[in-house]
NUMAR-335868 format. One line per field, with one value per residue: residue number from 0; x, y, z of N, C-alpha, C in turn; residue in one letter. Coordinates in steps of 0.05 Angstrom, whole numbers, plus 5000, padded with zeros to 4 digits. Atoms other than C-alpha are relative to their C-alpha. Layout:
BEGIN
resi c(NUM  ...)
n.c1 c(X  ...)
n.c2 c(Y  ...)
n.c3 c(Z  ...)
ca.c1 c(X  ...)
ca.c2 c(Y  ...)
ca.c3 c(Z  ...)
c.c1 c(X  ...)
c.c2 c(Y  ...)
c.c3 c(Z  ...)
resn c(a  ...)
END
This chain:
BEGIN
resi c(0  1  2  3  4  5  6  7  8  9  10  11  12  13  14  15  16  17  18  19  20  21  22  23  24  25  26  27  28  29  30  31  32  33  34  35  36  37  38  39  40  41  42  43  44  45  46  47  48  49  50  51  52  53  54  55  56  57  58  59  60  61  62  63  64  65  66  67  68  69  70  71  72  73  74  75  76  77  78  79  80  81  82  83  84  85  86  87  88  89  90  91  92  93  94  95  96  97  98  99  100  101  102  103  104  105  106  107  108  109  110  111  112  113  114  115  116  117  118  119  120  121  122  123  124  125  126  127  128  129  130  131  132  133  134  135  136  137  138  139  140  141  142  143  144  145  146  147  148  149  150  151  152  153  154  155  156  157  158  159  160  161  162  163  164  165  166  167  168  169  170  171  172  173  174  175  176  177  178  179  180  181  182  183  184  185  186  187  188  189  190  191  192  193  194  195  196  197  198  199  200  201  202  203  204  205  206  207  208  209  210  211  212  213  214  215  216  217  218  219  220  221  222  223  224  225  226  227  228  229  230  231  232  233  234  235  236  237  238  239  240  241  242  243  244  245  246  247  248  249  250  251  252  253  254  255  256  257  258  259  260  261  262  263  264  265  266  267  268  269  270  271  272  273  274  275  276)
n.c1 c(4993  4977  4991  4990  5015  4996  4981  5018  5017  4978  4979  5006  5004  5024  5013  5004  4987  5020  4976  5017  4975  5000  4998  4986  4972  5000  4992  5016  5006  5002  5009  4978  5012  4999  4981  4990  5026  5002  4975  4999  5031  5004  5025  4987  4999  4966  4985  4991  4976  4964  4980  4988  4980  4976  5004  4981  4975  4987  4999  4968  4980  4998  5013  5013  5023  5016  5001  5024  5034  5016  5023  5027  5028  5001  5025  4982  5022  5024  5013  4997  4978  4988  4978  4980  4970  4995  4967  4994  4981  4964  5004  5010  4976  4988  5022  4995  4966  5006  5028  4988  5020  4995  5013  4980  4970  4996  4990  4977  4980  4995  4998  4966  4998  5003  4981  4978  4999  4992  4970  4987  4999  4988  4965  4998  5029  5006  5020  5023  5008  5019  5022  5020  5013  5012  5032  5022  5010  5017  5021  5012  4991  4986  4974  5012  5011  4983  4971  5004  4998  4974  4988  5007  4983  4966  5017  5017  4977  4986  5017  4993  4964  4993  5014  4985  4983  5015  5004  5024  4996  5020  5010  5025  5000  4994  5020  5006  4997  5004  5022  5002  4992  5018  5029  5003  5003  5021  5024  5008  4970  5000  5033  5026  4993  5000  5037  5010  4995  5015  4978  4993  4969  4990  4977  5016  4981  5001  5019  4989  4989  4975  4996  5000  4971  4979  5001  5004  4964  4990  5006  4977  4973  4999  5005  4972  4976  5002  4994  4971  4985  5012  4992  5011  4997  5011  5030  5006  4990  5017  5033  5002  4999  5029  5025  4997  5000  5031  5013  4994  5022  5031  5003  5002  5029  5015  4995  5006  5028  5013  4992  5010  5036  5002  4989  4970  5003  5030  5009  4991  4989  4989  5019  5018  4985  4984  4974  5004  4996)
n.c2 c(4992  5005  4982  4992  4978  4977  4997  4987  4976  4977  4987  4995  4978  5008  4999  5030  5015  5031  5020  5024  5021  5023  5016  5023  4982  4982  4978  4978  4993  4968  5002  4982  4979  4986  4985  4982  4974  4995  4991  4982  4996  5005  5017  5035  5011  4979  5023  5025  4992  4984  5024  5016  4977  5004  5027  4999  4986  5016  5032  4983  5008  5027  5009  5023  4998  5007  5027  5022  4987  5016  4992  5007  4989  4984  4984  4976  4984  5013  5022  5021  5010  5001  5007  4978  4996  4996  5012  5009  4973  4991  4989  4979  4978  4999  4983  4977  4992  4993  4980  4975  4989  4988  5016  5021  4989  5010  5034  5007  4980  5026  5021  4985  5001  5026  5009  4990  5010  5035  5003  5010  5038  5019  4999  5011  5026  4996  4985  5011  5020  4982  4997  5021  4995  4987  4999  5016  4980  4977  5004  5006  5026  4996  4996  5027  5021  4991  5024  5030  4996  4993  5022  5006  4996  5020  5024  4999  4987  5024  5020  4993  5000  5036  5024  4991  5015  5026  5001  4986  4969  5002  5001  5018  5011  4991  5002  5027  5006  4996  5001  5023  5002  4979  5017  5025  4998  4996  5015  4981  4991  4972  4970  4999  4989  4973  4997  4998  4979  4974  4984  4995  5001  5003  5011  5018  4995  4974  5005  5028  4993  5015  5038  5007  5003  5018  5026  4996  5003  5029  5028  4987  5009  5030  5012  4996  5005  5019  4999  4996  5022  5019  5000  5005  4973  5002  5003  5022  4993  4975  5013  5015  4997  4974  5014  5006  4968  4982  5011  4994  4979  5001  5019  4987  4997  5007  4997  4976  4994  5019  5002  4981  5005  4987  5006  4983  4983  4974  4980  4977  4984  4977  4987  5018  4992  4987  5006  5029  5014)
n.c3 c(5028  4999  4997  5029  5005  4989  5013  5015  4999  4983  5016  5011  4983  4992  5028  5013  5017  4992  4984  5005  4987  5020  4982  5016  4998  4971  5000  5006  5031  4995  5033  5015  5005  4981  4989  5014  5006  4970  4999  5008  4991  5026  5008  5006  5029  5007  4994  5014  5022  4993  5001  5029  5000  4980  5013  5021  4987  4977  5021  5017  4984  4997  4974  4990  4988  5012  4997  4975  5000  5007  4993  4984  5013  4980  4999  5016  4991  5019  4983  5011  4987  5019  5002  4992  4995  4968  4990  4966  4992  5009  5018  5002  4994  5015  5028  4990  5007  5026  4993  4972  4990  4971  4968  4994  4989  4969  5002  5005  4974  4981  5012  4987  4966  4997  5008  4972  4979  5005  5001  4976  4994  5014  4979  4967  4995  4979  5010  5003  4980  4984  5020  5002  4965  5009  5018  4989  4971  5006  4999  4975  4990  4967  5015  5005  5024  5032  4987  5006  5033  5013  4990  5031  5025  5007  5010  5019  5030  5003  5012  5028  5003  4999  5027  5017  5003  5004  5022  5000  5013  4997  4981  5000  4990  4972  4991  4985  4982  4973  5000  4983  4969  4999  4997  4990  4962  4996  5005  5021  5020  4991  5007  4978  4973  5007  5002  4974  4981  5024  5010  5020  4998  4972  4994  4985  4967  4989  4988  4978  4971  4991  5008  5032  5008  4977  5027  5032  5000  4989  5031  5022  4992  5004  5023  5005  4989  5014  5025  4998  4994  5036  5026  5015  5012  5024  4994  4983  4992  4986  4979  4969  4971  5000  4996  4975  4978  4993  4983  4968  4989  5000  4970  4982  4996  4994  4966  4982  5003  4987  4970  4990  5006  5018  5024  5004  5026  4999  5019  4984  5009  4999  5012  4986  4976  5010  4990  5012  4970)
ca.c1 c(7166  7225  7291  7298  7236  7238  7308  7263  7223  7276  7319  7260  7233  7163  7142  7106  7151  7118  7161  7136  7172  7190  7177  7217  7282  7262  7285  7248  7236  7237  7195  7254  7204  7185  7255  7275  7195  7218  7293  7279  7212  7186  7112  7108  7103  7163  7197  7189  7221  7282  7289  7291  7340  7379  7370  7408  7466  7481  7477  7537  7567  7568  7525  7496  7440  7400  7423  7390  7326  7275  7189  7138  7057  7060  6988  6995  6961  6900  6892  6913  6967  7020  7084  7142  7216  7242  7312  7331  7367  7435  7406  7360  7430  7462  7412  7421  7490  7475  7422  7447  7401  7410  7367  7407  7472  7459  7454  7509  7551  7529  7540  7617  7621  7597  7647  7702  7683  7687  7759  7780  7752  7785  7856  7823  7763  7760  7718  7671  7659  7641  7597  7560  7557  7528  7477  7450  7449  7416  7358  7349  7386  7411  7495  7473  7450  7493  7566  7526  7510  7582  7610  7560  7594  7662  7623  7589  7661  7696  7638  7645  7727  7723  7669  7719  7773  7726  7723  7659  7653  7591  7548  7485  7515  7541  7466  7444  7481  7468  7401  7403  7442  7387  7320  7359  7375  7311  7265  7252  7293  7314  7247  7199  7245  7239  7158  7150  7184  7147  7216  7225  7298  7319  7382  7351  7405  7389  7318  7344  7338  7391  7383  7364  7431  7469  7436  7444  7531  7534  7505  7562  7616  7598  7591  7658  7700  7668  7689  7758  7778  7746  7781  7728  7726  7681  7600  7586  7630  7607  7541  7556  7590  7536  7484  7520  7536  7458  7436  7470  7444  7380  7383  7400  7346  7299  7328  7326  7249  7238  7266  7237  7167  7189  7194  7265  7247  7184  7158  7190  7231  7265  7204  7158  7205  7236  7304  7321  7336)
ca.c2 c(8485  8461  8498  8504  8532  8582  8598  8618  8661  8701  8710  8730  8778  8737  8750  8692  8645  8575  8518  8446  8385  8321  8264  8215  8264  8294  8356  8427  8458  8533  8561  8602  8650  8670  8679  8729  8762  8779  8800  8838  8872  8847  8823  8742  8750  8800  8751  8691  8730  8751  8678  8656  8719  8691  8614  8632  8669  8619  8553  8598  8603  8530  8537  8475  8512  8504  8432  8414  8451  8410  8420  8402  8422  8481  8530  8583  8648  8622  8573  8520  8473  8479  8453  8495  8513  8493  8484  8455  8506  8496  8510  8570  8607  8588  8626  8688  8689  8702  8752  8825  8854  8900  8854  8800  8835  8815  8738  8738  8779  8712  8665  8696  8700  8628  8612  8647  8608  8535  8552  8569  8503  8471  8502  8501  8440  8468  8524  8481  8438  8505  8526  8465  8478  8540  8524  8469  8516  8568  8517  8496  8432  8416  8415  8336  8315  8363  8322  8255  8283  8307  8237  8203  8243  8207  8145  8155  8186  8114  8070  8103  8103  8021  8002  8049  8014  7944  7969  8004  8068  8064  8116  8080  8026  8063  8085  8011  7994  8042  8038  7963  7989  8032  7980  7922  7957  8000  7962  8029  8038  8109  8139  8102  8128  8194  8188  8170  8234  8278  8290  8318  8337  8343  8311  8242  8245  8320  8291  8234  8229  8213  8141  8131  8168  8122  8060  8084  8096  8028  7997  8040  8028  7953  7937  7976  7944  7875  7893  7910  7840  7804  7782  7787  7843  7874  7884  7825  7833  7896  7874  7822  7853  7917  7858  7830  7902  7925  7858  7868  7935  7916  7865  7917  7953  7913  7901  7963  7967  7907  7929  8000  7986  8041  8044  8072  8091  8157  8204  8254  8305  8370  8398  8365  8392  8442  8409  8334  8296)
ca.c3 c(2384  2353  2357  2273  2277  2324  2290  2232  2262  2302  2238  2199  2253  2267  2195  2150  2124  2110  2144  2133  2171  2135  2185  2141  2141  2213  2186  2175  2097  2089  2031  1983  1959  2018  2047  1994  1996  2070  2057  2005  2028  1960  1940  1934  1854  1849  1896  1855  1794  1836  1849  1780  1777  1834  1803  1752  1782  1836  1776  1735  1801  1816  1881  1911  1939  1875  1867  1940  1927  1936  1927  1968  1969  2008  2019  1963  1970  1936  1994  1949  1961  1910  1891  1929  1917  1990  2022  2097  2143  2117  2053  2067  2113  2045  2001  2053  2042  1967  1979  1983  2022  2094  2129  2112  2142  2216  2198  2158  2222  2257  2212  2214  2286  2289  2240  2286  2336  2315  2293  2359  2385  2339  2383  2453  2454  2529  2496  2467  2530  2575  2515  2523  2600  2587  2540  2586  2649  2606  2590  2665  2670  2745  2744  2768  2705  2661  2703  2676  2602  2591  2616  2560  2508  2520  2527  2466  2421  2453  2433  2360  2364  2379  2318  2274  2300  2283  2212  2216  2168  2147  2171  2153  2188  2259  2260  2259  2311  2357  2337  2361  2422  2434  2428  2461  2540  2531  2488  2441  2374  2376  2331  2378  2442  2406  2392  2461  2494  2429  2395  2333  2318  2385  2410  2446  2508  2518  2539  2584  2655  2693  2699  2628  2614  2663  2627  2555  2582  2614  2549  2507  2558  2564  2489  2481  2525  2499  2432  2454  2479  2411  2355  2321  2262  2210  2220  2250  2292  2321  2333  2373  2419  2409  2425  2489  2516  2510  2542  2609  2607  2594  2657  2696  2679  2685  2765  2783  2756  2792  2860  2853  2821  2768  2700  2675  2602  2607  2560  2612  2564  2572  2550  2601  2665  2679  2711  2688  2751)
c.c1 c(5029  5022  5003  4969  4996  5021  4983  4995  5014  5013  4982  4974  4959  4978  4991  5010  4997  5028  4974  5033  4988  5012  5025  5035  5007  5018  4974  5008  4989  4990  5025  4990  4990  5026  5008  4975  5013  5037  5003  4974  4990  4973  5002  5000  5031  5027  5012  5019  5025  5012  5000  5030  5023  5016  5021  5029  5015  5004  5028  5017  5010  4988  4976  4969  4975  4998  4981  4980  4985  4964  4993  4971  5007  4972  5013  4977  4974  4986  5010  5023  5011  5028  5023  5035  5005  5029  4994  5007  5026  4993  4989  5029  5020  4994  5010  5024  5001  4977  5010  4969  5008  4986  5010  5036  5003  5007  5025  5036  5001  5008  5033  5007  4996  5019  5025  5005  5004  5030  5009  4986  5006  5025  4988  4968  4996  4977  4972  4977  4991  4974  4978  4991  4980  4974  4979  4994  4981  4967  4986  5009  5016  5027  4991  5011  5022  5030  4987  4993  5033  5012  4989  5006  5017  4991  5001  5027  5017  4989  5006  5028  4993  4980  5024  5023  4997  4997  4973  5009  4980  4984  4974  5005  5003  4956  4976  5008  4989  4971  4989  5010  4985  4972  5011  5003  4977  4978  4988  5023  5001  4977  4981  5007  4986  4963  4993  5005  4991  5027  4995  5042  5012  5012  4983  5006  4986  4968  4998  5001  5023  5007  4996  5018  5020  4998  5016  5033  5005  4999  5022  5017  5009  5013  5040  5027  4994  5021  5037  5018  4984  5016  4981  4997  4984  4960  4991  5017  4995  4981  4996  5013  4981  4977  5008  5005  4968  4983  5007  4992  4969  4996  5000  4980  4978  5001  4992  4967  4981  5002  4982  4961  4998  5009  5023  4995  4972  5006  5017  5024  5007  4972  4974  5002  5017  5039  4993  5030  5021)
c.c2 c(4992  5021  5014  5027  5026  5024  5024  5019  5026  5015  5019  5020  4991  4998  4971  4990  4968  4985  4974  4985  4970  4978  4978  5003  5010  5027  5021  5015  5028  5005  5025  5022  5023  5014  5021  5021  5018  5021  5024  5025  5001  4987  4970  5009  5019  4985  4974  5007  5002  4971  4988  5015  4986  4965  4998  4995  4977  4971  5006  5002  4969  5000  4981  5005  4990  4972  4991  5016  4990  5013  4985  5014  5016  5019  5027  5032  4998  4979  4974  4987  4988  4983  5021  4997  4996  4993  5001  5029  5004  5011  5037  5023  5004  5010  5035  5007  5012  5018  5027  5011  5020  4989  4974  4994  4984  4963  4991  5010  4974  4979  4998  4992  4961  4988  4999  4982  4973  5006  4996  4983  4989  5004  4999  4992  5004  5023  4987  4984  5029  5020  4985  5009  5015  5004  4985  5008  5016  4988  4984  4969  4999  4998  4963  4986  5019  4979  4979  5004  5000  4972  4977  5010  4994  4977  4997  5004  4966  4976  5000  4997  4969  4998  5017  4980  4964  5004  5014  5024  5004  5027  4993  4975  5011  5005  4976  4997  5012  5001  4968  5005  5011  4976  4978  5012  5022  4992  5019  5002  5036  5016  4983  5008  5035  5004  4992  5026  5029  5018  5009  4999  4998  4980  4977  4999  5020  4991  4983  5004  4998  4967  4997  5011  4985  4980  5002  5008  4977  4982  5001  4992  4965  4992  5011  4988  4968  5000  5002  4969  4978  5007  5008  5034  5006  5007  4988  5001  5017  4996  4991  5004  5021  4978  4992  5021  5008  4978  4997  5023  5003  4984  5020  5023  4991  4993  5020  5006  4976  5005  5034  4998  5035  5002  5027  5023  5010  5008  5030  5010  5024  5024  5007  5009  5020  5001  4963  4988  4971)
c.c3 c(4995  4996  4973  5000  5012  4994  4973  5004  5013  4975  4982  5021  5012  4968  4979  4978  5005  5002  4993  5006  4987  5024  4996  4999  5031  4998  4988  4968  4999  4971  4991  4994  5027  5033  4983  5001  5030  5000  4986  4999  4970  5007  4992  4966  4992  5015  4981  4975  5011  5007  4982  4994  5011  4995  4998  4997  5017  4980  4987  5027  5014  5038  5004  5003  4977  4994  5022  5002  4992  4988  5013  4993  5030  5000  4990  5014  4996  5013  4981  4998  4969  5005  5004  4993  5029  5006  5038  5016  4997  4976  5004  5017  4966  4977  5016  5002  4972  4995  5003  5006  5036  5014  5002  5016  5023  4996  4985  5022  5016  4997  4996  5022  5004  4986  5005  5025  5008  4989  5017  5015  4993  5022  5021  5002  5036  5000  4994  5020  5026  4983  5010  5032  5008  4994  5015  5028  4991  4996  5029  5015  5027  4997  5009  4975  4978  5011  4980  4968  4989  4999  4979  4972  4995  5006  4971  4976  5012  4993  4964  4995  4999  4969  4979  5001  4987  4971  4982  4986  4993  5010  5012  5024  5031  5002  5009  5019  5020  5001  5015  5025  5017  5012  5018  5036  5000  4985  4981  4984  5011  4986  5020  5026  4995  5003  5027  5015  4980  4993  4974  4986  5025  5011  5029  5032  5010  5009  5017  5025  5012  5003  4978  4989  5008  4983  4971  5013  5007  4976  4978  5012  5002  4970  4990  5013  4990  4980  4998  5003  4981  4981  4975  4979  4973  5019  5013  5019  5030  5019  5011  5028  5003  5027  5030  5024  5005  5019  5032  5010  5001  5028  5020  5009  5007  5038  5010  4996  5014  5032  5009  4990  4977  4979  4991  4975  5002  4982  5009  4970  5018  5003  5034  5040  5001  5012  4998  5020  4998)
resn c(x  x  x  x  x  x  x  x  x  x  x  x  x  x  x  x  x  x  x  x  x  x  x  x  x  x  x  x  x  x  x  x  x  x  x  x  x  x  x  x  x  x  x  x  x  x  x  x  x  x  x  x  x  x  x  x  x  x  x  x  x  x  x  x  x  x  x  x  x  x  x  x  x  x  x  x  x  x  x  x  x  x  x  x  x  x  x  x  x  x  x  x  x  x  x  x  x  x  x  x  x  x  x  x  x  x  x  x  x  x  x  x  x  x  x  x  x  x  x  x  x  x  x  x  x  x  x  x  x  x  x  x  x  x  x  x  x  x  x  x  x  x  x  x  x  x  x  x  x  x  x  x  x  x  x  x  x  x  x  x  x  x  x  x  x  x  x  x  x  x  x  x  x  x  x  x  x  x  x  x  x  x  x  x  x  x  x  x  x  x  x  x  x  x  x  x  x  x  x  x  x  x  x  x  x  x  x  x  x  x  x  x  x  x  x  x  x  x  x  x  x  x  x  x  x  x  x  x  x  x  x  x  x  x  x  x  x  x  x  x  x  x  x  x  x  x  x  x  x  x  x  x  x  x  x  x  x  x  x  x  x  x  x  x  x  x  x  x  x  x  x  x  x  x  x  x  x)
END
C-alpha cells in the first residue's frame, strides 16, 4: 500500500475516505467532501454544503486550495460514478488547516512540529541526515545498503550541481536527462524501472539493491566528471556527456552479468524483502 495512502487512513482514523490514484501524475486524490464529512462528524449532504460554505471563505481569502481542486469520477453513494471535488495531499493537509474542527487539532500539532523541524535542518543538515538513517533502519534496511544509499545522494546533488552549472534549469529538462541516464546503463527509463519493481510513488533508489545503487552512482559520478572537463555548454551539451557517463556504466553492467550469469536490474523492491542487500 502506498505511503500517501496509508497516511490517509491514519489521519482519518481508518474511516471511508475515497482516494483514487492518477497514473499519469503518479500522485494520490483525496475526495474534499469526504474529508470535511469525517472532521466534522457531518452526513455526506451536510458536508457538501459546508464545502460550498468553506469554498467561499477560502476564494475571499485568496487560498490556492480551491484553485488546485480538481474532479474526477469517483463511486457516489448511489453506486454511481460521479464527478468529484478532489485535492492531492498537499492540498487535502491544506483544507485541514482551514477546517476548525477538534479532530483536526492533532494534524495540525504535526503539521507544526514538522514545520519546526525542517527549520532546524535548515541550521544543522546533520539532523536531517540521522533522520534519514533512522527512517531506513526503522523500515529494515541493513546499515550496508543504507552507507551506499546516503553516498548516492551526494552523487546524485553533484550530478544536478554540474548540469546547473551546464546551464540546465529546466525541470522538465533535468528529468530528461536523468531519465536518459536512467534507460541507457540499465536499459529501463525510470516509469518502466518503476513498473517493473510495482512502484507507485515510491522513491526508485529506496528500492535498489545494492549493486543497482552502485551502477546508477557510477553512471552519475561518470557523466559528472565527463561534463566537468567539456567545454561544451547548454542541453546538448549535457546529454552528451549524460550519454557517455551511462554507456560505461552500462558496459559494466553488462560484465558483471556476463561473469556472474546474473541479471543486475530485478523486480526485487523494498516491498518484496525484508533487508536490501
Amino acid at each position: 500500500m502506498d505511503k500517501d495512502f496509508k497516511l490517509v487512513a491514519k489521519i482519518f482514523d481508518g474511516k471511508k475516505v475515497r482516494t483514487v490514484w492518477s497514473k499519469e501524475e503518479e500522485k494520490f486524490y483525496v475526495s474534499v467532501v469526504d474529508i470535511i464529512s469525517v472532521l466534522t462528524d457531518s452526513e455526506y449532504q451536510i458536508a457538501r454544503n459546508n464545502w460550498k460554505i468553506i469554498k467561499y471563505r477560502l476564494v475571499k481569502e485568496g487560498n490556492e486550495t480551491v484553485t488546485n481542486c480538481n474532479q474526477l469520477k469517483l463511486k457516489s453513494q448511489d453506486g454511481k460514478m460521479r464527478m468529484t471535488d478532489v485535492v492531492d495531499i498537499e492540498g487535502m493537509f491544506r483544507l485541514i488547516e482551514s477546517i476548525p474542527s477538534k479532530k483536526a487539532e492533532p494534524v495540525k500539532l504535526w503539521l507544526a512540529r514538522l514545520g519546526k523541524e525542517r527549520i532546524d535542518e535548515e541550521y544543522d543538515p546533520e539532523i536531517t541526515i540521522n533522520r534519514a538513517l533512522e527512517a531506513y533502519r526503522r523500515k529494515g534496511y541493513s546499515d550496508d545498503w543504507i552507507n551506499q544509499r546516503l553516498k548516492t545522494i551526494d552523487a546524485r546533488h553533484e550530478f544536478t550541481d554540474e548540469l546547473k552549472n551546464k546551464g540546465i534549469e529546466s525541470s522538465k529538462d533535468f528529468a530528461i536527462l536523468t531519465d536518459t541516464l536512467t534507460k541507457i546503463w540499465s536499459g529501463y527509463s525510470v516509469k518502466e524501472y518503476k513498473q517493473l519493481k510495482n512502484l507507485k510513488k515510491e522513491n526508485l533508489r529506496d528500492n535498489m539493491t545494492n549493486m543497482e545503487l552502485v551502477l546508477n552512482m557510477l553512471a552519475e559520478v561518470t557523466s559528472t566528471e565527463i561534463s566537468k572537463n567539456s567545454s561544451e555548454f547548454g542541453y546538448n551539451g549535457a546529454l552528451n556527456s549524460v550519454e557517455k557517463g551511462e554507456k560505461i556504466a552500462a558496459n559494466t553492467r553488462k560484465q558483471i552479468e556476463e561473469e556472474t550469469g546474473k541479471k543486475i536490474v530485478t523486480n526485487s523492491n523494498n516491498k518484496s524483502i525484508k533487508q536490501i542487500k
